[in-house]
MOPAC internal coordinates of N, CA, C and O (Angstrom, degrees):
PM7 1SCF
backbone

  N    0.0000 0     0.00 0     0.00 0    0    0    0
  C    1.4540 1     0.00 0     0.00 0    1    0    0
  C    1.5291 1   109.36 1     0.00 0    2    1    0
  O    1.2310 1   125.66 1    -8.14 1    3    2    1
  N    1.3517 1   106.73 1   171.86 1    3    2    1
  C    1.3430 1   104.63 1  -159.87 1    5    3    2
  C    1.7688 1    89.15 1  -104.69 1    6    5    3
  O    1.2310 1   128.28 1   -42.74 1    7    6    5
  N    1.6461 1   101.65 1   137.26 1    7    6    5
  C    1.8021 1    83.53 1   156.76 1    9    7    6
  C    1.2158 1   119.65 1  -109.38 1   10    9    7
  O    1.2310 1   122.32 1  -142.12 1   11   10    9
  N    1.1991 1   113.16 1    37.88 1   11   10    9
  C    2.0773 1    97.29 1   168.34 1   13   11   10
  C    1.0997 1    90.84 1  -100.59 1   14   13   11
  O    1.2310 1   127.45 1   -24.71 1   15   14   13
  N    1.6080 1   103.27 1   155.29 1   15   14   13
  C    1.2200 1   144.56 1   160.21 1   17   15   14
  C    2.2529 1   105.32 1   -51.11 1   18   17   15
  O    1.2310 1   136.20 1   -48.03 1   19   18   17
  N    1.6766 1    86.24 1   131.97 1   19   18   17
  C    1.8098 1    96.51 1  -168.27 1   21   19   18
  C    1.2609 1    95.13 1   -63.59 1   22   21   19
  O    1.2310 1   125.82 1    -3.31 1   23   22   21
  N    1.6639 1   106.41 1   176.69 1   23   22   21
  C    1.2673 1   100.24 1  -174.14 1   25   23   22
  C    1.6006 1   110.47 1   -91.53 1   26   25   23
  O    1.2310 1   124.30 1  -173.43 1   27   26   25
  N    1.3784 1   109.34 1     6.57 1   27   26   25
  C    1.4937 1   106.81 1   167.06 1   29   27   26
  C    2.0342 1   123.32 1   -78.58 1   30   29   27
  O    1.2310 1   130.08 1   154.01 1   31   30   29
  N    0.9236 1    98.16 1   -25.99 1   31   30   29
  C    1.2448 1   126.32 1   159.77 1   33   31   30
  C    1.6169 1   118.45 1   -49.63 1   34   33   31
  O    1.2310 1   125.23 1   106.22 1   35   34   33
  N    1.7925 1   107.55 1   -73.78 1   35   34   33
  C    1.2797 1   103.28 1   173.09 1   37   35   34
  C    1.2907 1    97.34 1   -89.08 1   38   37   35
  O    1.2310 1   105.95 1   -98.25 1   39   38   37
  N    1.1271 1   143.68 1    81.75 1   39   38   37
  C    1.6803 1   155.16 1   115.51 1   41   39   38
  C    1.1747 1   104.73 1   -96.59 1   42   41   39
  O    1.2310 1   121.25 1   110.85 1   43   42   41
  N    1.4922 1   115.22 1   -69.15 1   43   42   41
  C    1.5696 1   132.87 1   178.58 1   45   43   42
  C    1.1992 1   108.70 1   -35.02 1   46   45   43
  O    1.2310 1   114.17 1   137.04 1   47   46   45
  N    1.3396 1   128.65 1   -42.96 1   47   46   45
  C    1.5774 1   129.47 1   175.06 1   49   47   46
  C    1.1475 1   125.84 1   -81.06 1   50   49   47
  O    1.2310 1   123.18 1   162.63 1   51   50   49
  N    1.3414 1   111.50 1   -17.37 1   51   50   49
  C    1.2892 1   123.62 1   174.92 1   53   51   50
  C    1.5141 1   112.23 1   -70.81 1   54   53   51
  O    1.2310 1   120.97 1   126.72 1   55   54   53
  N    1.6138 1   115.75 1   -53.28 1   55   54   53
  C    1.2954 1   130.46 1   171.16 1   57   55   54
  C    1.5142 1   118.45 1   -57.94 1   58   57   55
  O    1.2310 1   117.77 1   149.89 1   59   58   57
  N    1.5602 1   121.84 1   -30.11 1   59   58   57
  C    1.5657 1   112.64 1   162.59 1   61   59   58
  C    1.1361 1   108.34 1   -97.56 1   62   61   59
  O    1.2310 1   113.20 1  -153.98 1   63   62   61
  N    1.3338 1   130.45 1    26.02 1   63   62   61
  C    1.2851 1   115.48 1   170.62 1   65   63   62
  C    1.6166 1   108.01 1   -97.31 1   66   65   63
  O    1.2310 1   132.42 1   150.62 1   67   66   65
  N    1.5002 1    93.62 1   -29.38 1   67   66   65
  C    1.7222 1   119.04 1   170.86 1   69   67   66
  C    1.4299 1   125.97 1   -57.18 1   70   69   67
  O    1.2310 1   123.80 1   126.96 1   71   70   69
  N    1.9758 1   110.31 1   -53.04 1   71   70   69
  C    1.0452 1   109.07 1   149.58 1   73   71   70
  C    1.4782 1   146.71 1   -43.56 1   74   73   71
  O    1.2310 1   129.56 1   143.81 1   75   74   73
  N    2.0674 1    99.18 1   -36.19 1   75   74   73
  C    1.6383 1    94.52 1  -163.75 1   77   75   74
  C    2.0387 1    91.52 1   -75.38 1   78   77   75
  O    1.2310 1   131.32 1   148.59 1   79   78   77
  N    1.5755 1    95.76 1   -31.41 1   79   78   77
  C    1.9271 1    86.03 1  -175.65 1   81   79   78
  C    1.4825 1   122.13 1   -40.80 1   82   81   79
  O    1.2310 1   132.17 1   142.72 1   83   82   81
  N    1.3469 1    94.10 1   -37.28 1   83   82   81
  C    2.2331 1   110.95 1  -163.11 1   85   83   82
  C    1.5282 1    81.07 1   -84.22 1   86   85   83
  O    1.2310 1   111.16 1   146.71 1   87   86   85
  N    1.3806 1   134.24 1   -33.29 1   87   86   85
  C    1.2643 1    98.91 1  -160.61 1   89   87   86
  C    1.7492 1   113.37 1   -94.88 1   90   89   87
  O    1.2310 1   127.31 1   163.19 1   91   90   89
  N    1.6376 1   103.54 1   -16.81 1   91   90   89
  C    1.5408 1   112.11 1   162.69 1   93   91   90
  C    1.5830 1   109.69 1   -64.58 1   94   93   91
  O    1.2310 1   122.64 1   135.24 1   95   94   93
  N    1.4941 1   112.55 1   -44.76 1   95   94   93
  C    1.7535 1    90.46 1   175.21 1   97   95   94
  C    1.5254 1   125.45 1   -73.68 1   98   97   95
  O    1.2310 1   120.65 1   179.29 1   99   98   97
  N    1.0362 1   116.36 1    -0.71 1   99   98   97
  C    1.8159 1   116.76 1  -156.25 1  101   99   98
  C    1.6828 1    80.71 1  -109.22 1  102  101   99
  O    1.2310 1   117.32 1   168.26 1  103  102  101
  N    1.4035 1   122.71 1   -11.74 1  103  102  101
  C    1.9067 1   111.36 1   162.95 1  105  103  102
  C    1.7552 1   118.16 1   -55.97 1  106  105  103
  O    1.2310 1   125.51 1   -17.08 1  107  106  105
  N    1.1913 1   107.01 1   162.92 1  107  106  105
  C    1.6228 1    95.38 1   175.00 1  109  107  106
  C    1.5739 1   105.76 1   -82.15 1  110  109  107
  O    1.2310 1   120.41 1    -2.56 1  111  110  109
  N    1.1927 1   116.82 1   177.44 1  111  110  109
  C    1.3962 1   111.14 1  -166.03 1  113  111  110
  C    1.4118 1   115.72 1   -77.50 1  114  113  111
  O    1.2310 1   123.38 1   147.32 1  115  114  113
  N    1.5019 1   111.13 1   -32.68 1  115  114  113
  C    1.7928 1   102.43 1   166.91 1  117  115  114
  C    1.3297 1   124.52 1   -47.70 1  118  117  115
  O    1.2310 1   133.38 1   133.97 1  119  118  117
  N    1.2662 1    91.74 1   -46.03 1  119  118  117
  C    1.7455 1   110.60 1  -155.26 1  121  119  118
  C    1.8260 1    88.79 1   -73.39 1  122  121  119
  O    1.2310 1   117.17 1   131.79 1  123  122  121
  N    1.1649 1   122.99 1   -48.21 1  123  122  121
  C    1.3879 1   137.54 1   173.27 1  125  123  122
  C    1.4820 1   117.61 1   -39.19 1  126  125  123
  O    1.2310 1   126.52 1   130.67 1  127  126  125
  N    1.4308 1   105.07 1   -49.33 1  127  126  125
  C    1.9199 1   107.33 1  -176.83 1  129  127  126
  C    1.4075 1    89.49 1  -107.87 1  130  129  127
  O    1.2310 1   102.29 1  -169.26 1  131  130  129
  N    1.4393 1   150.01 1    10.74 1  131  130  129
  C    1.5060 1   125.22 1   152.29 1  133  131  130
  C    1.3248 1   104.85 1  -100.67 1  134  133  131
  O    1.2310 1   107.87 1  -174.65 1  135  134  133
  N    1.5858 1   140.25 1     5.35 1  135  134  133
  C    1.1924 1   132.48 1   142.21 1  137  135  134
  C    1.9660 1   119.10 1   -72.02 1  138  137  135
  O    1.2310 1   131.63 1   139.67 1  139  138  137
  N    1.6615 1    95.15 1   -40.33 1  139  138  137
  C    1.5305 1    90.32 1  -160.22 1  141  139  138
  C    2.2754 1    95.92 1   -76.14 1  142  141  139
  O    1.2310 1   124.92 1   167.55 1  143  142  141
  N    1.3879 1   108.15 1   -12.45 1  143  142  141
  C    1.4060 1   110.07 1  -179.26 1  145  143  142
  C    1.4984 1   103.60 1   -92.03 1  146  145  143
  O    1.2310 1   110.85 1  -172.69 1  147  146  145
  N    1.0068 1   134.81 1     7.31 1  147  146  145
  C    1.5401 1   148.15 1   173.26 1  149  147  146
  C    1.5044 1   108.72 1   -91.81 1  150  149  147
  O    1.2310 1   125.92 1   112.28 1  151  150  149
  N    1.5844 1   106.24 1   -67.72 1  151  150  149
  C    1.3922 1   131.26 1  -156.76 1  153  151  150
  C    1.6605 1   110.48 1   -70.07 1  154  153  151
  O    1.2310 1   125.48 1   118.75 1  155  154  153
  N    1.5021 1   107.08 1   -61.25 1  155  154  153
  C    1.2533 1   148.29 1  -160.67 1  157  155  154
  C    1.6724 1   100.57 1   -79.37 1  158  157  155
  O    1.2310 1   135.18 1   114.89 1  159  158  157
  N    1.4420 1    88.24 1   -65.11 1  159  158  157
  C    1.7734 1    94.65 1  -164.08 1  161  159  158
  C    1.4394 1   107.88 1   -91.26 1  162  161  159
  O    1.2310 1   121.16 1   179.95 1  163  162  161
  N    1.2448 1   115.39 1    -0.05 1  163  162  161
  C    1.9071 1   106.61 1   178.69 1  165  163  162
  C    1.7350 1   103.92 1    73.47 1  166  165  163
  O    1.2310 1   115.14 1  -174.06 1  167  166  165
  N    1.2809 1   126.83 1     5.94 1  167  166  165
  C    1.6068 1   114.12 1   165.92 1  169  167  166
  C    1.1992 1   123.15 1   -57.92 1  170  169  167
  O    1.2310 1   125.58 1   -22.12 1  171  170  169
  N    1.7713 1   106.88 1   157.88 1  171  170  169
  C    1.3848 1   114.40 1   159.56 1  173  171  170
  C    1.4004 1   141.47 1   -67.90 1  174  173  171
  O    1.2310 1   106.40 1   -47.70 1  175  174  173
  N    0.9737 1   142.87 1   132.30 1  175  174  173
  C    1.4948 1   116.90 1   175.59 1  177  175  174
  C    1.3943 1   111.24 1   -48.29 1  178  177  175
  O    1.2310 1   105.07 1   167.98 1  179  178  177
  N    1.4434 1   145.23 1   -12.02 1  179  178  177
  C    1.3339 1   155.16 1   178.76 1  181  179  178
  C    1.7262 1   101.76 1   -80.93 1  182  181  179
  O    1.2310 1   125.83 1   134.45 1  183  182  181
  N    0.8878 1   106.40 1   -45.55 1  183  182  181
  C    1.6728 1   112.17 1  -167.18 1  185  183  182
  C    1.5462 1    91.74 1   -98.91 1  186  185  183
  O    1.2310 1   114.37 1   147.05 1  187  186  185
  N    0.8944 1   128.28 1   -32.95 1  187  186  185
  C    1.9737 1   114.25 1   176.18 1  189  187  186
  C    1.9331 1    99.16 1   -69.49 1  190  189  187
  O    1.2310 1   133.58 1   142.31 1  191  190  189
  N    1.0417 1    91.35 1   -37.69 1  191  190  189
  C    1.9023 1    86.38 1  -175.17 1  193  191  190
  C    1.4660 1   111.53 1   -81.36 1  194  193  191
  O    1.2310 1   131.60 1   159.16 1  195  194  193
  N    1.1028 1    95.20 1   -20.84 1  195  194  193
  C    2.0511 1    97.28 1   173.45 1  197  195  194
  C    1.4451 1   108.18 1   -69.34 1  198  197  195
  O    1.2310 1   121.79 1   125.41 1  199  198  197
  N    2.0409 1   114.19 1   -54.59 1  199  198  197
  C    0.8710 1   108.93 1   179.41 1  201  199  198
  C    1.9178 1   117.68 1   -65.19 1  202  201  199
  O    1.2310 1   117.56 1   157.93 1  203  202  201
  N    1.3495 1   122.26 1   -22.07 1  203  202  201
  C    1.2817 1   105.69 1   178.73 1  205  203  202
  C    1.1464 1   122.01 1   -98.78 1  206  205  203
  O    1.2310 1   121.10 1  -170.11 1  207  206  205
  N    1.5697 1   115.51 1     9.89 1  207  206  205
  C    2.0893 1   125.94 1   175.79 1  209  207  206
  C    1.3986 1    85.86 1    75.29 1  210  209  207
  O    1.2310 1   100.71 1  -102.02 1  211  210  209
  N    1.3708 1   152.63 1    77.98 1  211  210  209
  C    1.5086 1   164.56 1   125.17 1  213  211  210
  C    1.2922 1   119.92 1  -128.06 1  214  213  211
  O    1.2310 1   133.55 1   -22.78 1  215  214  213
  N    1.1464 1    91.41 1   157.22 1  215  214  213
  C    1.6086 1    98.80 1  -179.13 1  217  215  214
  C    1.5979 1   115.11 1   -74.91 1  218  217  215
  O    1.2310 1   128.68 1   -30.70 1  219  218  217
  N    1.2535 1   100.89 1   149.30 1  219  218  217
  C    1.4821 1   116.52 1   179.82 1  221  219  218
  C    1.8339 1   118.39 1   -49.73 1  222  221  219
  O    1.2310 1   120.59 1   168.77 1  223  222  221
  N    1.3450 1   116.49 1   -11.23 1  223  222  221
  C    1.0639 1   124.72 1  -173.89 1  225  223  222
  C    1.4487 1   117.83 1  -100.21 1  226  225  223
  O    1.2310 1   127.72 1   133.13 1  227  226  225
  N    1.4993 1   102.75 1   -46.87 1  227  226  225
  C    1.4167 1   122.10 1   149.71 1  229  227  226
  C    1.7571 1   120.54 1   -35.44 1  230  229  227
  O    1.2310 1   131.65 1   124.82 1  231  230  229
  N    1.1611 1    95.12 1   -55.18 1  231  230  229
  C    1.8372 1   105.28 1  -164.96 1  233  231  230
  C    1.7617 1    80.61 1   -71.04 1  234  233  231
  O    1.2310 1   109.20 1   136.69 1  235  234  233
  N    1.3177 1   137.83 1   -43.31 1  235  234  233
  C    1.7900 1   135.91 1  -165.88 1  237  235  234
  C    2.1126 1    78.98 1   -65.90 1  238  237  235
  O    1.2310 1   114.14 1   139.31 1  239  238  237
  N    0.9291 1   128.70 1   -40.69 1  239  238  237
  C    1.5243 1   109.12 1  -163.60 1  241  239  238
  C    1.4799 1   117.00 1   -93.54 1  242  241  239
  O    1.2310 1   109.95 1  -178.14 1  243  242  241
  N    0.8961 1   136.46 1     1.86 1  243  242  241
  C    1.2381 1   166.12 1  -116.53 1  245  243  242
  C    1.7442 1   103.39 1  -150.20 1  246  245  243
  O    1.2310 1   116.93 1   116.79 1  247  246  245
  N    1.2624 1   123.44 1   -63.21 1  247  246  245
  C    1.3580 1   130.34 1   136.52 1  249  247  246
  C    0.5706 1   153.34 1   -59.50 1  250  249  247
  O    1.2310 1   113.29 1   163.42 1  251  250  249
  N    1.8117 1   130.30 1   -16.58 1  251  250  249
  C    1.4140 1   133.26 1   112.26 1  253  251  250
  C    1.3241 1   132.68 1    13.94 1  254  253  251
  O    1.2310 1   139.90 1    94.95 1  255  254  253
  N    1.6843 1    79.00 1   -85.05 1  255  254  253
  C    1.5035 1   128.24 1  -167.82 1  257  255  254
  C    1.4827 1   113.33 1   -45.30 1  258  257  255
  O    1.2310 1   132.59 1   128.59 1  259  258  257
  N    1.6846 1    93.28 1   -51.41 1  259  258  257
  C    1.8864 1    98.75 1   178.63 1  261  259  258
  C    1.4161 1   112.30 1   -84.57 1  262  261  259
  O    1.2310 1   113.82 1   172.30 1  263  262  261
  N    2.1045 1   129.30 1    -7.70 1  263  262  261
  C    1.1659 1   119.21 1   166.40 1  265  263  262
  C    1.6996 1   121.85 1   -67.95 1  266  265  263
  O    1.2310 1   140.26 1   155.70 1  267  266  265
  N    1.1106 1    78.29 1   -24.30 1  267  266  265
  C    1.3928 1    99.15 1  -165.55 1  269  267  266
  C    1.6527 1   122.00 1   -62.35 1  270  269  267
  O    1.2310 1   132.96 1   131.25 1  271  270  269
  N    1.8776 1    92.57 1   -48.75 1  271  270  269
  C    0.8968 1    89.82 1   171.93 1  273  271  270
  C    1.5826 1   123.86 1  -108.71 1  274  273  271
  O    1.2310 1   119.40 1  -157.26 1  275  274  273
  N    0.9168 1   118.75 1    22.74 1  275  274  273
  C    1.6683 1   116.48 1   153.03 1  277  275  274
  C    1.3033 1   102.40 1  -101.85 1  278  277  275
  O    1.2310 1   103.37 1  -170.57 1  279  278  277
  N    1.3960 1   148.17 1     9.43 1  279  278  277
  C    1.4100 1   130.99 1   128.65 1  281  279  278
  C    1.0624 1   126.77 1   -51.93 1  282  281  279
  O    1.2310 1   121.62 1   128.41 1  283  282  281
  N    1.4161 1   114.50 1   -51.59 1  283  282  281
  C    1.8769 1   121.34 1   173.05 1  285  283  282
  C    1.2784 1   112.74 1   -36.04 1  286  285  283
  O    1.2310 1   126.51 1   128.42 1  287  286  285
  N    1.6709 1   105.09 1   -51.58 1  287  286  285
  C    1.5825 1   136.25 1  -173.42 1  289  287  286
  C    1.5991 1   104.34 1   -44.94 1  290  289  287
  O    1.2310 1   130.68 1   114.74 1  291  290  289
  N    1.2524 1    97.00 1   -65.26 1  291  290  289
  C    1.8238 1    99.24 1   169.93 1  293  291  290
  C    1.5718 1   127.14 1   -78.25 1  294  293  291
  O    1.2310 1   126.53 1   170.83 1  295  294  293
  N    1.3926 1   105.06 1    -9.17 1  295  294  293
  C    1.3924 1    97.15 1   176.93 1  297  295  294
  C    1.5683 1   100.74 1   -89.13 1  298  297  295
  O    1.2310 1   126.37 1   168.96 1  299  298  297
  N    1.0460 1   105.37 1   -11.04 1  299  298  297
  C    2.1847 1   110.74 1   172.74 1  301  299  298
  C    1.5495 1   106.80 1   -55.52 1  302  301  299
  O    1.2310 1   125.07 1   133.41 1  303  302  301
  N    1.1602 1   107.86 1   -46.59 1  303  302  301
  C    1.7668 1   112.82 1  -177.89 1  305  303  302
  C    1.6643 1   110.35 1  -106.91 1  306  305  303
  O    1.2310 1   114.12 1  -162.25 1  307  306  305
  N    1.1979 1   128.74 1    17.75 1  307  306  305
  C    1.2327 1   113.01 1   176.49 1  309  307  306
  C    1.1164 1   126.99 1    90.32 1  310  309  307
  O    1.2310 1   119.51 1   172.32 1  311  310  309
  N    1.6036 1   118.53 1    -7.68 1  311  310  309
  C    1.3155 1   127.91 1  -171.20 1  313  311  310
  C    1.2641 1   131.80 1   -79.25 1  314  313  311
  O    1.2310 1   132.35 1   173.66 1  315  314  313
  N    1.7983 1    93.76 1    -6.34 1  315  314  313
  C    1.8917 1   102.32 1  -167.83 1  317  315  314
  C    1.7461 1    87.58 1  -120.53 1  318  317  315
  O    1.2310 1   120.10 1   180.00 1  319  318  317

């Protein structure tokens, strides 16, 4: 048997991979680089809020904020 993934599959991934991009850029830019310095870069919420002059609690809501909503993002099309 084959193990790759069908090609309906890698479409499907292709298309939330599309979504999560549009929906990380269409964030505002805080909320945008304390997700992509979370997600991306392995930061702390301590070290994302240092690096953006906020509080450590802030930068935890803030990243939330952008999981949150590129979940919505994919749950719009079926993808999540």
């Amino acid at each position: 048997a084959d193990p790759s993934p069908s090609p309906e599959t890698v479409a499907a991934d292709r298309q939330a991979l599309a979504i999560t991009i549009a929906a990380i850029n269409s964030l505002p830019e805080r909320t945008r680089k304390a997700l992509e310095m979370h997600r991306l870069g392995d930061h702390t919420l301590e070290q994302i809020g240092k690096a953006l002059g906020i509080s450590t609690s802030l930068a935890g809501r803030l990243v939330l904020e952008g999981y949150r909503i590129v979940r919505e993002r994919l749950r719009q099309v079926g993808a999540a």
